[in-house]
N, C-alpha and C positions, 0 to 999 in steps of 0.2 A: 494397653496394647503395647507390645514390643515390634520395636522394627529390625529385622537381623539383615545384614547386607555381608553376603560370600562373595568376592571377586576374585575367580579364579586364573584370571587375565595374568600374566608372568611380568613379572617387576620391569619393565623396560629399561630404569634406571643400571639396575643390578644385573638385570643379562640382555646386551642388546644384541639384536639379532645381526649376523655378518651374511656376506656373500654365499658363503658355504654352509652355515645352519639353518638361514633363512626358507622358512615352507618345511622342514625336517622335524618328522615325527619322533620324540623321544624312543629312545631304545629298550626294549623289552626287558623289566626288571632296574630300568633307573630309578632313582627319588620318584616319589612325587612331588611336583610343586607345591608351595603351602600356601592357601591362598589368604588374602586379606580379609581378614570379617572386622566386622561392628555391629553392637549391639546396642541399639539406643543411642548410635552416635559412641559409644565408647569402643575404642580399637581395640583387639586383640592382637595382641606382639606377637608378629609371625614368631620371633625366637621363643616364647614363651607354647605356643602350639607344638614348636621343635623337643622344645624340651620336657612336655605332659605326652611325647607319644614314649618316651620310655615306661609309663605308667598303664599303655593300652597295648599290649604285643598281642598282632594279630595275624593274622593267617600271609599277609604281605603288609609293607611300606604302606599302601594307601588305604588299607583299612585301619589301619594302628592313625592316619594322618584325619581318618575321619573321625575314631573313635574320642580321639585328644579332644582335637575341634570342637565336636560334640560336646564334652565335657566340659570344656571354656566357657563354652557358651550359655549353658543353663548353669554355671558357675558365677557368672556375669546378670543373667534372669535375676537368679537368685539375689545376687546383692545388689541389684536395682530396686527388686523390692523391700529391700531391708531401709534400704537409703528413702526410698518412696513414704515408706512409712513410719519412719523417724524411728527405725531402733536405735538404740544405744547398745552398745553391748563392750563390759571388758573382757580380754583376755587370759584364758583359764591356765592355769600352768598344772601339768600329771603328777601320778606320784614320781614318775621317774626323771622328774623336774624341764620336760618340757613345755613350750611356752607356744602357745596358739598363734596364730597373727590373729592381727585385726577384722583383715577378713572373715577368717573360720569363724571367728567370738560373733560378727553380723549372723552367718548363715546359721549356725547352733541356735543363736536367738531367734531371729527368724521362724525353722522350724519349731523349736519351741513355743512359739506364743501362736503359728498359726494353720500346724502338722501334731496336735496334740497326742500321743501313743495312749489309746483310751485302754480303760483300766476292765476288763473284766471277771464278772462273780461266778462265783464257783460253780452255780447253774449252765452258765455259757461255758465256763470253761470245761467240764464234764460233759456237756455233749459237742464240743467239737472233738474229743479225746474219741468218744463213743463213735462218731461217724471218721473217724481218721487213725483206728487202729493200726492201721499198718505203717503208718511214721513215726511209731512212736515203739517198731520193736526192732530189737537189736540179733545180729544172730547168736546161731546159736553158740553158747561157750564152752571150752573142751579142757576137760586136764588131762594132760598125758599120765601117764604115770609109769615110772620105769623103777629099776631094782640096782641099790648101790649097796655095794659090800668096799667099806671105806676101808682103805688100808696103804699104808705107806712103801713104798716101794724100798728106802731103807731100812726098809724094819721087817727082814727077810721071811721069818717065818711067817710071821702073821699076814705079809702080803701072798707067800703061797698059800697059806690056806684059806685066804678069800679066794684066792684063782679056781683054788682046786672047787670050792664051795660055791663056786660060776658057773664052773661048769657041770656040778651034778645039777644043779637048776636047770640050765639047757640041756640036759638032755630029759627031764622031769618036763620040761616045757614045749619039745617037740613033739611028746604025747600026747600033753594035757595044756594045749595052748588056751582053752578057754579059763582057765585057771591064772593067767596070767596078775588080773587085779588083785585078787586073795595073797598069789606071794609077795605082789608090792608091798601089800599094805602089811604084811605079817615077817616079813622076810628083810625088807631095804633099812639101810642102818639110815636111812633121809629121815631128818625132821618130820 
């Protein structure tokens, strides 16, 4: 069993109430306060709450201050049970040479040895395909296709006579616009 204790009560220490704030309801779109939790008896650092809500941006302040919270806290679960259950775990470092904490290497372990990702055979995995067709298509894909007549604009005649050989295509293609792909592909000096 875990015991989680929120005290949302304002530090007394850190902001004591005066004459003039005292009984005064925060102002609309201040902070929220960040309250005090423990988990099992182990404290979460309000500054550490401050600093996990850049990782939850949410619709305001105090959903971003509950979402962190949130996350502390079954971060905390998490490596109660790890500790509970005598994992060991070392520290994995990426290819891109970074280096886990301690932490992570519990919780990785953790789920590892007790959130196993179970392995399924081709039977299973063909009919969840078959009952799940529509997650698995993509739309649809289009090639444009358009008509270059390559030519260097320092290289006078040859670029007028791609100009001029544009424009009897456009007006060959104001007729026959469904004709369009046929000159792409028969016509464009493109790869």
């Amino acid at each position: 069993m875990v015991a989680i204790d929120v005290d949302h009560r304002r530090n007394q220490a850190a902001q004591p109430a005066t004459a003039d704030t005292a009984g005064r309801k925060e102002p609309r779109g201040s902070r929220p306060t960040v309250p005090r939790i423990t988990v099992d008896g182990v404290a979460i650092e309000r500054k550490a709450i401050a600093a996990e809500m850049q990782n939850h941006p949410g619709k305001d302040a105090a959903e971003a201050l509950r979402e962190a919270a949130t996350a502390l806290i079954v971060r905390e679960v998490l490596l109660g049970e790890a500790r509970r259950l005598g994992i060991v775990a070392e520290p994995e470092t990426d290819a891109e040479g970074r280096r886990e904490t301690e932490e992570d290497a519990l919780i990785r372990e953790l789920m590892a040895s007790e959130a196993p990702v179970p392995t399924a055979d081709e039977e299973t995995l063909r009919r969840y395909y078959d009952n799940n067709r529509r997650r698995f298509v993509t739309p649809a894909l289009y090639a444009a296709s358009h008509i270059l007549f390559a030519a260097r604009r320092d290289e006078g005649d040859a670029f007028a006579a791609a100009r001029d050989k544009a424009a009897a295509l456009r007006e060959q293609l104001v007729l026959q616009p469904q004709r369009f792909a046929e000159f792409a592909q028969s016509l464009s000096d493109c790869p």
